[in-house]
C-alpha positions as CSV (number, residue, x, y, z in Angstrom):
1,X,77.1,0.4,18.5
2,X,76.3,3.6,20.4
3,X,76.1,5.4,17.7
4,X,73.6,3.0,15.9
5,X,71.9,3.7,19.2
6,X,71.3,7.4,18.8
7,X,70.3,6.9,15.2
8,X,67.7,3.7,15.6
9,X,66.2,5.0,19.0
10,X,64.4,8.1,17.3
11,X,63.4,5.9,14.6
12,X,61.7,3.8,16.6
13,X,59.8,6.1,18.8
14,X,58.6,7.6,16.0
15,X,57.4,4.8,14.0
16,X,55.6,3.1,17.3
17,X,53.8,6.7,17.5
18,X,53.1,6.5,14.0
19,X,51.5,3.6,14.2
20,X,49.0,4.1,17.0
21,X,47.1,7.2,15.0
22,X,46.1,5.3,12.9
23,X,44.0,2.9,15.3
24,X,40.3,3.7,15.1
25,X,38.8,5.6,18.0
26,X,35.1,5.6,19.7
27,X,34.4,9.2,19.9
28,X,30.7,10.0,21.5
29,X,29.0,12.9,20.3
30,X,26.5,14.7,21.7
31,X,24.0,15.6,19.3
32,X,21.7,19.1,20.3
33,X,18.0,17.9,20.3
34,X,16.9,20.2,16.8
35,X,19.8,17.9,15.1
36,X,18.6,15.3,15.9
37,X,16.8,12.6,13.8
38,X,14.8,9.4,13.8
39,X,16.8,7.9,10.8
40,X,20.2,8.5,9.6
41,X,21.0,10.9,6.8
42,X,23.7,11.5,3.9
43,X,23.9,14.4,5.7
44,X,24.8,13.8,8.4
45,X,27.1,11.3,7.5
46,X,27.6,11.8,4.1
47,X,30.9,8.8,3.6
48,X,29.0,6.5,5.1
49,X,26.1,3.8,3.0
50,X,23.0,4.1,4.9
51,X,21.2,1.0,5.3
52,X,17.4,1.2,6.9
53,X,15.9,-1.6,9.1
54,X,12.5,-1.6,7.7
55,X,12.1,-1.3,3.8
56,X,10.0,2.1,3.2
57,X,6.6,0.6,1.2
58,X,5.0,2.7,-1.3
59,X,2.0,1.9,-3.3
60,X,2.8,1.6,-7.1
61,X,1.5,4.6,-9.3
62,X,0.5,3.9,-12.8
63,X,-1.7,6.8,-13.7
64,X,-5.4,6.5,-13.8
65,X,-6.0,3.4,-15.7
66,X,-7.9,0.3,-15.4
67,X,-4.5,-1.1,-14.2
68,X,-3.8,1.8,-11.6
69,X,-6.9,1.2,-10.3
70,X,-6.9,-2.1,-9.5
71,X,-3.3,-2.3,-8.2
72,X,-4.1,1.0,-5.6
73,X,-7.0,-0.9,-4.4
74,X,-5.3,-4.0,-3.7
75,X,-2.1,-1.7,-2.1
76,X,-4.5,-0.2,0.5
77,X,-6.6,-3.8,0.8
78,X,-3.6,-6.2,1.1
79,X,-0.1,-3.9,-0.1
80,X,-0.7,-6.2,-3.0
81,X,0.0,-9.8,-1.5
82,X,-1.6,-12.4,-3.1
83,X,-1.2,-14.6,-0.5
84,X,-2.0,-13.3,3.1
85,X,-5.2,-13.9,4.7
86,X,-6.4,-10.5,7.7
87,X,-7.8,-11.2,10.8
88,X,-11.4,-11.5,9.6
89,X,-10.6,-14.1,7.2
90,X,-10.3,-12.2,4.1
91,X,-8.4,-13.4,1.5
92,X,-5.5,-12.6,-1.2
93,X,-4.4,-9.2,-3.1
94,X,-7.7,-7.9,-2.6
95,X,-9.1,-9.2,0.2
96,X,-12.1,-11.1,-0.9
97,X,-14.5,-12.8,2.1
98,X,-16.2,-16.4,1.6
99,X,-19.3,-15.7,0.6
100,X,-18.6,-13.2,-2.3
101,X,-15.9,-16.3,-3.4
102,X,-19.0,-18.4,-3.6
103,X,-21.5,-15.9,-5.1
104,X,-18.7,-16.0,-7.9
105,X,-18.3,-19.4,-8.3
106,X,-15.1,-19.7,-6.4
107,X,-15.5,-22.2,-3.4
108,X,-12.1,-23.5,-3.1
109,X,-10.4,-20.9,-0.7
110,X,-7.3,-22.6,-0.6
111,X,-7.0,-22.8,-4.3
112,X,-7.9,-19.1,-4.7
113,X,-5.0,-18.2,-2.1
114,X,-2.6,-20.0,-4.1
115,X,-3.9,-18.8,-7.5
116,X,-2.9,-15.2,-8.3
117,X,-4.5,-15.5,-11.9
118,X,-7.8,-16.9,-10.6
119,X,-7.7,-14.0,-7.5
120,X,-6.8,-11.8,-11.1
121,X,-10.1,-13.1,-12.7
122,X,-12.5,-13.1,-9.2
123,X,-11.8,-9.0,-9.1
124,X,-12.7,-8.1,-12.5
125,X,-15.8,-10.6,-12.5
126,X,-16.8,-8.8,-9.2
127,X,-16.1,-5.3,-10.4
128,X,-18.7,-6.7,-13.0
129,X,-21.0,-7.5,-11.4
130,X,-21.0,-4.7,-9.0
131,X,-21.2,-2.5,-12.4
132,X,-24.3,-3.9,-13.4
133,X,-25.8,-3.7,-9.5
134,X,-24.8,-0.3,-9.3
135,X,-25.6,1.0,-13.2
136,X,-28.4,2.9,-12.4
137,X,-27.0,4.9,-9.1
138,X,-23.5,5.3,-11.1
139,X,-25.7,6.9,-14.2
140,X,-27.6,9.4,-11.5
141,X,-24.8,10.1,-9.4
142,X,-21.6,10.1,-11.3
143,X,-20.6,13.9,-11.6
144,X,-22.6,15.1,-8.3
145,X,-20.8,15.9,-5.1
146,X,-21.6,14.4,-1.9
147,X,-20.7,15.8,1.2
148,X,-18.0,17.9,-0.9
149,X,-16.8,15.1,-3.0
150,X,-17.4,14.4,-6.6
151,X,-18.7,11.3,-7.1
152,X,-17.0,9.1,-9.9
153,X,-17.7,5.6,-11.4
154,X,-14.3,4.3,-10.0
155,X,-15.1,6.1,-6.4
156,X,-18.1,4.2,-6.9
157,X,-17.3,0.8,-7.8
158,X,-13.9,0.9,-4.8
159,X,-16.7,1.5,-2.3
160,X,-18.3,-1.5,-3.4
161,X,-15.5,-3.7,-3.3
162,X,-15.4,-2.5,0.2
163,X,-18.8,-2.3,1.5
164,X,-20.8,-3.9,-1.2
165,X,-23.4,-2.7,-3.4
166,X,-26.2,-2.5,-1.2
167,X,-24.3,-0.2,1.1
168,X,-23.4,2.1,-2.2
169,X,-26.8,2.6,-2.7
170,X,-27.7,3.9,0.8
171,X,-24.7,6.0,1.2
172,X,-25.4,7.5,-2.5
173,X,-29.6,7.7,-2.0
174,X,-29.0,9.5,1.5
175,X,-26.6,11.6,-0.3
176,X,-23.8,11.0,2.4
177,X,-26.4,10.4,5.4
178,X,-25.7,6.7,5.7
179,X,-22.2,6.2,5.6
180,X,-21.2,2.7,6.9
181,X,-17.4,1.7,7.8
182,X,-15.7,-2.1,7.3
183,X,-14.5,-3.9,10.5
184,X,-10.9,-1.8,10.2
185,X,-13.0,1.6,10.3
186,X,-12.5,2.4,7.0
187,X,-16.2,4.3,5.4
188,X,-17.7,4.4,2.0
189,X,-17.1,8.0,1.6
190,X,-13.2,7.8,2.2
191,X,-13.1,4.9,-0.9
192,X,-15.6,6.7,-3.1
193,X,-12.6,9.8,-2.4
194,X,-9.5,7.6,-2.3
195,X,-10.4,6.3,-5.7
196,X,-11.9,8.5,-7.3
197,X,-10.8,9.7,-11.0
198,X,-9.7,6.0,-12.2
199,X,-10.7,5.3,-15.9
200,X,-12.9,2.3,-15.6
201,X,-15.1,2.7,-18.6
202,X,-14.5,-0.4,-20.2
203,X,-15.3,-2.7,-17.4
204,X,-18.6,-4.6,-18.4
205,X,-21.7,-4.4,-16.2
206,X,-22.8,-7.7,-16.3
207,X,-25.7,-9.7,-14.5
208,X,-24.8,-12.4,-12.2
209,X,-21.6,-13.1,-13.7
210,X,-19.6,-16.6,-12.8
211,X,-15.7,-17.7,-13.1
């Protein structure tokens, strides 16, 4: 028996010390401050699946078409949601107020929040109609720079969707001079920049047009 002793004992010892290195351990590192960083990284921790609390948003890019235009505009308008409604009680993907709903036709704001092929329909019949306010100024202007920026149609026709026609024609007459913002701060020159090189040719200028 005392001899099963010597030989089991060891074992033991060994195999309880074993056991304990593989238990997990809180080890706090102190990190210098140029290490540092506000999210973490595969390299930093490069075994590890890094999952991010917030979802990074980008706006979609699909070149300079009719398409690319109208999906940028409504990123920076609503991120493309169809269905939120801002602070000042503008609506949908691209962020239409009352009375240009009603000027179109449209007088059922509910039923345009709920609708993303009408909301679809409302921006090209506004982009339109701002074509056909705006043809003249976008025939002029198009091609000239204005306070260092090359005006194009698509610059144009953004700035409209964001200030209206009217204002278009004051910033673009004044050549810069009367530059007018929305109720975020955001001013006819930055949309006539932002969007600025879109191929919008085949949009339609046409004269009180109606859904």
């Amino acid at each position: 028996m005392r001899k099963w002793t010597r030989v089991l004992f060891p074992v033991i010892i060994i195999f309880i010390l074993f056991s304990f290195s593989f238990k997990p351990v809180n080890v706090v590192v102190t990190v210098p401050e140029a290490l540092r960083v506000n999210e973490p990284t595969e390299v930093l921790f490069p075994n590890h699946k890094i999952i991010l609390k917030k979802p990074i948003t980008i706006p979609p890019f699909l070149g300079t078409s009719y398409n690319g235009f109208k999906e940028a505009l409504a990123f920076k308008e609503s991120q493309g949601n169809y269905f939120t409604t801002n602070a000042f009680g503008y609506l949908g993907k691209y962020q239409f107020g009352i009375g240009t709903l009603e000027l179109l036709g449209v007088y059922n704001a509910t039923m345009f929040l709920n609708d993303p092929i009408l909301q679809e329909k409302v921006f090209q019949t506004n982009l339109s109609r701002n074509k056909w306010i705006l043809r003249r100024d976008i025939k002029r202007f198009v091609g000239k720079k204005i306070n260092g920026q090359e005006v194009t149609e698509s610059g144009i026709l953004a700035a409209a969707h964001l200030a209206g026609p009217g204002n278009v024609k004051k910033y673009l007459r004044s050549y810069g001079k009367s530059d007018v913002n929305d109720s975020f701060g955001t001013t006819v020159s930055y949309y006539i920049k932002r969007f600025s090189g879109y191929d919008i040719s085949h949009v339609t200028a046409i004269r009180n047009p109606k859904i």
